[in-house]
SEDOLO-744385 format. One record per residue (C-alpha): residue number from 1; x, y, z. Coordinates in pm, 1 decimal. Example, Ala and Ser with C-alpha at 12.3 -4.5 7.8 and 13.67 -1.06 7.14 Angstrom:
<nodes>
 num        u        v        w
   1   1230.0   -450.0    780.0
   2   1367.0   -106.0    714.0
</nodes>
This chain:
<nodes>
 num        u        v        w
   1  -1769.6   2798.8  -5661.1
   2  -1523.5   2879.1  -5372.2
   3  -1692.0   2832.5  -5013.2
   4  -1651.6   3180.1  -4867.1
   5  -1330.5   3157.8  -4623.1
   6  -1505.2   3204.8  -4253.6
   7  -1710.3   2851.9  -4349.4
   8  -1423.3   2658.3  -4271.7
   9  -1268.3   2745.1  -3930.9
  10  -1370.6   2363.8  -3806.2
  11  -1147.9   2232.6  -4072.0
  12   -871.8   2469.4  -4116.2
  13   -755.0   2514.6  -3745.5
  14   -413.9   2285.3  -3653.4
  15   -264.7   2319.1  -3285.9
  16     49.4   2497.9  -3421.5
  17   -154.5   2776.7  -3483.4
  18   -105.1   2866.5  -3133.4
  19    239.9   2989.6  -3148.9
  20    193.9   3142.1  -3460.4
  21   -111.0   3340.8  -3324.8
  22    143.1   3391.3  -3046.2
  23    401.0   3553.6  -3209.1
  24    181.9   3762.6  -3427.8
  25     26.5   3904.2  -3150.1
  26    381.0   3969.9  -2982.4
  27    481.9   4191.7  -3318.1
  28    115.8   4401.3  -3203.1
  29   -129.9   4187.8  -3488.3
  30   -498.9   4233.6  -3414.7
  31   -771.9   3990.6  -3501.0
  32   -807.4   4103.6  -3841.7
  33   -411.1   4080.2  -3923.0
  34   -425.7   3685.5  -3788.4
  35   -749.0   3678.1  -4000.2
  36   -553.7   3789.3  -4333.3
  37   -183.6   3540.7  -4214.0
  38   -393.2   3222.7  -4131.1
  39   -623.7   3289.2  -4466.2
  40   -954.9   3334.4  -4288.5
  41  -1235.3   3524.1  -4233.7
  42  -1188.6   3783.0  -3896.9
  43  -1441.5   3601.5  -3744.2
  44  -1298.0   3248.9  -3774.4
  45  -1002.3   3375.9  -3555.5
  46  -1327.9   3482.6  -3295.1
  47  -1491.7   3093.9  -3358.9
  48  -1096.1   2968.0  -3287.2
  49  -1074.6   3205.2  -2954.5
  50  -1444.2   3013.5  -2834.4
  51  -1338.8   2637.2  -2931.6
  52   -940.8   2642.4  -2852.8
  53   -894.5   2768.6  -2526.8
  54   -518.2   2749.1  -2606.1
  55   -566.6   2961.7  -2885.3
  56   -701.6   3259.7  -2705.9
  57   -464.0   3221.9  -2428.2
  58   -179.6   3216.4  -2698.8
  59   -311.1   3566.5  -2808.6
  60   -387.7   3715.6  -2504.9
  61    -46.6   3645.1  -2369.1
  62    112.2   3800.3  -2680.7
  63    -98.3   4078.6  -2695.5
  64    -31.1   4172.4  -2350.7
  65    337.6   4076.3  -2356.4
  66    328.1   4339.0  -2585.8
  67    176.6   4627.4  -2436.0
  68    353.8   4574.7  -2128.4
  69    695.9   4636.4  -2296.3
  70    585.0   4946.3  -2470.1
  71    407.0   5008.9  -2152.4
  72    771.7   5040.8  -2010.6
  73    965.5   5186.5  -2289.5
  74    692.2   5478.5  -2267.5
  75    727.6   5507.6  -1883.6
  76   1095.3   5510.8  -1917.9
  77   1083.8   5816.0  -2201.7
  78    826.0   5995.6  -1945.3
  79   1047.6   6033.8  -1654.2
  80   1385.6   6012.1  -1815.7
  81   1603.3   5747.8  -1869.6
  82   1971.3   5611.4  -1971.4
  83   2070.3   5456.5  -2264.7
  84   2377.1   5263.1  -2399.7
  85   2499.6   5384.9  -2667.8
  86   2806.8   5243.6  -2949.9
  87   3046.5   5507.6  -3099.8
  88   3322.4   5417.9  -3344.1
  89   3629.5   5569.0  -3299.8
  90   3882.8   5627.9  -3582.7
  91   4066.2   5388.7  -3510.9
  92   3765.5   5124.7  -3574.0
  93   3695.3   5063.9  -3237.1
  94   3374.1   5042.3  -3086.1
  95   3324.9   5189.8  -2736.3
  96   2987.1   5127.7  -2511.0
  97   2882.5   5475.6  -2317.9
  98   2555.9   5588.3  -2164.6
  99   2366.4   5863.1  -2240.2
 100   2097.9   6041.0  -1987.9
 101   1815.2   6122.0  -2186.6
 102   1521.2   6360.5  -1971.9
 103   1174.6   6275.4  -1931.7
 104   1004.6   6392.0  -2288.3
 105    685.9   6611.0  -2285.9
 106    470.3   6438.7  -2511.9
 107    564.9   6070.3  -2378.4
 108    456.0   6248.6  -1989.6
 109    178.8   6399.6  -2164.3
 110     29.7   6067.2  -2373.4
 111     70.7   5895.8  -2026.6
 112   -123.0   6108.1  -1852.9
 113   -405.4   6109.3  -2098.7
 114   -444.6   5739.2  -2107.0
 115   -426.6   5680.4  -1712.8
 116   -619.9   5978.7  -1644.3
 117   -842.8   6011.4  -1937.2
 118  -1082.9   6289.1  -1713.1
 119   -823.4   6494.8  -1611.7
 120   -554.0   6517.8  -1906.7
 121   -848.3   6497.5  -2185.3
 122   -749.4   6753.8  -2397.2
 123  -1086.9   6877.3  -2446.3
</nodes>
């Protein structure tokens, strides 16, 4: 019989597990996705967060590492923004320019709704 896989979180945890958690958490994994790469049970990766300090720090800092950089691309699209851009000419050369792109409507309008849930809810 095969022990059920959240029994074994005291014997299956190794310190490198940080910076994996780390960089799972930087590509937007929840709890459950570590859960299903490290071969566990979801809560296992809870137990881990309790007894390795490290651990949860790991995944907090990815996790919010994260958000903060789509936090910014999604600002930037809401009030407008350059970008570089590559063209190739005929020749085969590549040439850097920048394009202006405006603030989009539905990036302004998902903004608003998450900072100001009472008055943007579209109810």
């Amino acid at each position: 019989m095969v022990a059920p896989k959240g029994n074994i979180y005291n014997n299956k945890y190794q310190p490198d597990y940080v910076e994996q958690a780390y960089k799972l958490c930087l590509l937007g994994a929840v709890d459950r996705e570590l859960a299903d790469f490290f071969e566990v049970n979801v809560d296992t990766i809870r137990n881990w967060s309790l007894r390795h300090p490290e651990f949860d720090a790991a995944k907090r800092a990815g996790k919010m590492k994260a958000d903060a950089e789509v936090a910014v691309k999604l600002f930037n699209r809401a009030t407008g923004c350059t970008v570089k851009k590559q063209r190739v000419l005929n020749n085969g050369t590549v040439v850097d320019y920048y394009e202006e792109l405006p603030p989009d409507t539905r990036a302004i309008e998902f903004w608003l709704q998450c900072r100001h849930r009472e008055q943007w809810n579209p109810k």
